[in-house]
C-alpha positions as CSV (number, residue, x, y, z in Angstrom):
1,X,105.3,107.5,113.8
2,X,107.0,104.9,111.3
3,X,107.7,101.8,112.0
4,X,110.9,101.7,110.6
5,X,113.1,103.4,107.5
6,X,112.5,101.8,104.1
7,X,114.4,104.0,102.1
8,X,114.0,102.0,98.9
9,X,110.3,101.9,99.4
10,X,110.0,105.3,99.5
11,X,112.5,106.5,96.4
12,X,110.9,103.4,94.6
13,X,107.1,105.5,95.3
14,X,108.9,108.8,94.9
15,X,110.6,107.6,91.1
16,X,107.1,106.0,90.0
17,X,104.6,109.1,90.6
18,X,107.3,111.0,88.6
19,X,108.4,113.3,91.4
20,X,111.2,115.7,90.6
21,X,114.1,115.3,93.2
22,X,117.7,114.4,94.2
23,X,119.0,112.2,96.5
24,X,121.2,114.4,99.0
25,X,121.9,114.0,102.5
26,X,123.1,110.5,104.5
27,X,122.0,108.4,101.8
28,X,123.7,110.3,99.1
29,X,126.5,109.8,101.3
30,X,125.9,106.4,101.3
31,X,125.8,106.3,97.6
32,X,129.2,107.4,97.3
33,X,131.0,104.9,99.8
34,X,130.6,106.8,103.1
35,X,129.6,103.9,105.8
36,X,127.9,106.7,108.3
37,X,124.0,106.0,109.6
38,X,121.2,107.5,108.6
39,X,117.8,107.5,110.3
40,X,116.2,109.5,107.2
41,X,115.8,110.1,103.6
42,X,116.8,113.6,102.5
43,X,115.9,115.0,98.9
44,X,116.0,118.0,97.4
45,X,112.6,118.8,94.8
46,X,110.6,121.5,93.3
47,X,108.3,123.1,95.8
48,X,106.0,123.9,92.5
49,X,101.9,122.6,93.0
50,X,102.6,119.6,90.4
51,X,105.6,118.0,92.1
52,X,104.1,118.4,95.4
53,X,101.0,116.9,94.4
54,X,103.2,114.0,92.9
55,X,104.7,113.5,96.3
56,X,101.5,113.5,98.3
57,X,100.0,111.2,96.1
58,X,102.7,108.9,96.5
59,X,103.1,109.3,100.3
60,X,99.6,109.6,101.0
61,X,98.6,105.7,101.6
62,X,101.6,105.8,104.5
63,X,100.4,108.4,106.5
64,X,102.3,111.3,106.5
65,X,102.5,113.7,109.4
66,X,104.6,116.7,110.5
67,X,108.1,115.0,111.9
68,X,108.5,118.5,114.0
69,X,105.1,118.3,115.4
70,X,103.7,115.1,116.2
71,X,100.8,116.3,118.0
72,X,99.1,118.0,114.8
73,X,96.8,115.5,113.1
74,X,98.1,113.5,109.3
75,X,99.1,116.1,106.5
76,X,96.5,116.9,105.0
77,X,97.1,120.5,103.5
78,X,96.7,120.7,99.5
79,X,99.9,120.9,97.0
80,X,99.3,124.3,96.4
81,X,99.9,125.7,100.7
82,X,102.6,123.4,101.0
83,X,104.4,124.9,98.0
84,X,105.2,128.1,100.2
85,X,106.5,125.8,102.1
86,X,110.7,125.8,102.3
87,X,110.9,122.5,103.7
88,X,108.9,119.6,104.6
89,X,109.8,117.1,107.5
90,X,107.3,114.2,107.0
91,X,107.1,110.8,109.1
92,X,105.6,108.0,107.4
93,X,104.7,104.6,107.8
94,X,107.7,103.8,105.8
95,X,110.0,106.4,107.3
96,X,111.5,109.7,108.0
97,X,111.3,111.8,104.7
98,X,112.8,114.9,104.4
99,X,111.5,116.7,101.7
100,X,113.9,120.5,101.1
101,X,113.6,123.1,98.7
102,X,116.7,124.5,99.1
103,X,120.2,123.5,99.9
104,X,123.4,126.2,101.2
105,X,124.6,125.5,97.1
106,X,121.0,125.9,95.6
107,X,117.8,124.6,95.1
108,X,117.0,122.0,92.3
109,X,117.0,124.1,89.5
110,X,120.6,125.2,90.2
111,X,121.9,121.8,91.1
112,X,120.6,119.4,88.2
113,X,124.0,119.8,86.7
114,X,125.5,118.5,89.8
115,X,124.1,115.0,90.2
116,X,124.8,111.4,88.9
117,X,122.2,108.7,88.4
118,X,122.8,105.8,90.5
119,X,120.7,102.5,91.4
120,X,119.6,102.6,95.0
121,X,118.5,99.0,96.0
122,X,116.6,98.9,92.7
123,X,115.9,102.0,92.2
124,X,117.7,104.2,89.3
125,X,117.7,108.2,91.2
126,X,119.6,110.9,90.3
127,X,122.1,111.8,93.2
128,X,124.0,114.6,94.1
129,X,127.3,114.5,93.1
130,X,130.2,114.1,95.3
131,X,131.8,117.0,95.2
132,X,128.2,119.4,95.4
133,X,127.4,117.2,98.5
134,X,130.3,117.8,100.4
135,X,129.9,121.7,99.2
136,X,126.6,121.3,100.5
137,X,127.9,120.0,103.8
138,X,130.5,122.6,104.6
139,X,128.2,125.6,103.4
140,X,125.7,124.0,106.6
141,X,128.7,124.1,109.1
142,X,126.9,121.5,111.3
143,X,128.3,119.9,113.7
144,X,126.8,116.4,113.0
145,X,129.0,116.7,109.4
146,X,131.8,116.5,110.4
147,X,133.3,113.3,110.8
148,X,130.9,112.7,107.6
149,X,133.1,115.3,106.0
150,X,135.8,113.8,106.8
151,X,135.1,110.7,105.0
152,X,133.7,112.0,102.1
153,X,136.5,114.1,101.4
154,X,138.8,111.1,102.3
155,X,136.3,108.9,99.5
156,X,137.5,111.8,96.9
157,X,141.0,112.2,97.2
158,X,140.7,108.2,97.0
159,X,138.6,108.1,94.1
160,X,141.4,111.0,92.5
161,X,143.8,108.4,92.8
162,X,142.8,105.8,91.4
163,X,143.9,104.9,88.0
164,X,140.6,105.0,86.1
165,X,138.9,107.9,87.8
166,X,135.6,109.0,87.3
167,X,134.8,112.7,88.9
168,X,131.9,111.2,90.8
169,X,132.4,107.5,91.8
């Protein structure tokens, strides 16, 4: 169980071990202006042996376990099972990390045209653009985006407005 979410921690360990991922989720929407909450850090990566064994070598000194089941003992399954893996929900001692290989608008390969690089409390990521993320958003139809839909959509038509615009903020 972690002790709390240190989202900078993590994309900081993530960044240095050379992982291959995009910011996407509530902190992307953070990124771009949105004030929402968010419990977790969502990215999207390459669910190939080599990036996963990045990630676990960066992760591994905090602990990981299965977010969806508790009960099972710390990750310890090699790069190579996980990679059939579609998704990975991992708890750490330094968070929730949410690790997906596919989004509703693609998987990495399909969406490294559609990010921005931004500095994260320190931390230079690339980030899913504005306009894929709320793409991504209304593709998943949940429930729990839509008043985040509403303000990203809101933090466009602002951003289209404004006398200097940049597509993605």
């Amino acid at each position: 169980m972690s002790r709390g979410q240190d989202t900078p921690r993590l994309l900081r360990l993530l960044t240095e071990a050379g992982v291959d991922f995009i910011v996407v989720g509530g902190v992307a929407a953070i990124a771009h202006g949105a004030t929402t909450f968010t419990r977790d850090l969502d990215v999207l990566a390459r669910f190939d042996e080599a990036n996963l064994a990045r990630l676990l070598d960066a992760i591994a000194p905090h602990h990981p376990r299965f977010a969806l089941h508790p009960a099972r003992p710390p990750l310890v399954q090699a790069a190579a099972e996980l990679a059939s893996f579609k998704d990975l929900c991992l708890d750490t001692d330094l968070g929730r990390l949410d690790v997906l290989g596919r989004l509703p608008n693609g998987a990495i390969a399909e969406l490294k045209g559609e990010v921005v690089r931004m500095d994260l409390a320190g931390v230079v990521c690339a980030v899913l653009t504005l306009d894929a993320l709320i793409a991504s958003k209304e593709r998943l139809g949940r429930e729990k985006d839509r008043v985040q839909l509403l303000e990203l959509r809101a933090i466009r038509e602002r951003l289209a407005a404004a006398p200097d615009h940049d597509a993605d903020g």
